[in-house]
C-alpha positions, 0 to 999 in steps of 0.5 A: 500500500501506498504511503500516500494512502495511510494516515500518518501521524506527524512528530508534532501531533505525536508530541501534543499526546504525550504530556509530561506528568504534573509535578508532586511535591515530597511532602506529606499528602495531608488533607482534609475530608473535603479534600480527600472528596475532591481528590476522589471527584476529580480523579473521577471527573478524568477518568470519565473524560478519558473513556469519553476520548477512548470513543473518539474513532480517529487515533489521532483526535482520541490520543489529543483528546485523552492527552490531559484525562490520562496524566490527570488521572494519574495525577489523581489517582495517585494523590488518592493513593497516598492521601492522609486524613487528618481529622480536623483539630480537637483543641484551638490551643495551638495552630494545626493542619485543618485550623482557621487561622485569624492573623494581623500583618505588620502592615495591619492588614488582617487575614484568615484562611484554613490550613489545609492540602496541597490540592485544595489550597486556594488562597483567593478562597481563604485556604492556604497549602500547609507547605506554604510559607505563611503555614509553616510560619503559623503552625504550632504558635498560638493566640497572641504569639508572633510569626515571622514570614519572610519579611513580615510578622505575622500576629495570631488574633484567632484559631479556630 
């Protein structure tokens, strides 16, 4: 047969269905039970994806399509694997994993936002990852103590 009549796959639609895997960090894989669900939704939300691609009759259209489904899920399914639960904290001594943290800037801006994992850290919606720098700065100090972030100090007015 005819090299004219087969349906060849070029080097650069080759590279686009191949992805390199998303990144994960060394740390422990805390999260908290909304966390843990929205792991498991999102795992999944790509699985899903990635049998609606396997549909797709032309190969080169079902490798594009199925390119983000398949790393995600194994993205995904890998932070499912190694997830920890931590149960939210029984005390409001000290600042944990899963606390709400209310704290005053050096520049008297007041801030609060719940420290949680990795994958459900969204600063914009009051979360912050428990390897962040504010974090890290904040866990184990309590009400009135003063935490050094960079730059700034950090004053804890509540947790909660």
């Amino acid at each position: 047969m005819s090299v004219a009549f087969v349906k060849e796959e070029s080097a650069e639609a080759a590279s686009e269905t191949i992805l390199p895997p998303r990144p994960i960090s060394g740390r422990p894989n805390l999260v908290t039970e909304k966390g843990l669900k929205m792991l498991q939704g999102e795992l999944a939300r790509a699985q899903e994806l990635l049998e609606e691609a396997n549909r797709v009759e032309d190969v080169n259209e079902r490798r594009r399509m199925s390119a983000v489904p398949y790393r995600d899920a194994q993205y995904f399914a890998e932070r499912v694997r190694t997830a920890q639960l931590i149960p939210l904290p029984a005390s409001n001594e000290i600042v944990s994993f899963g606390h709400t943290v209310t704290f005053e800037r050096d520049d008297g801006r007041v801030q609060t936002f719940q420290i949680v994992g990795e994958d459900e850290a969204d600063p914009a919606q009051g979360t912050l990852s428990h390897g962040s720098p504010v974090a890290l700065a904040l866990l184990g100090k309590g009400v009135g103590d003063v935490a050094r972030a960079g730059q700034h100090e950090l004053e804890i007015i509540q947790i909660a």
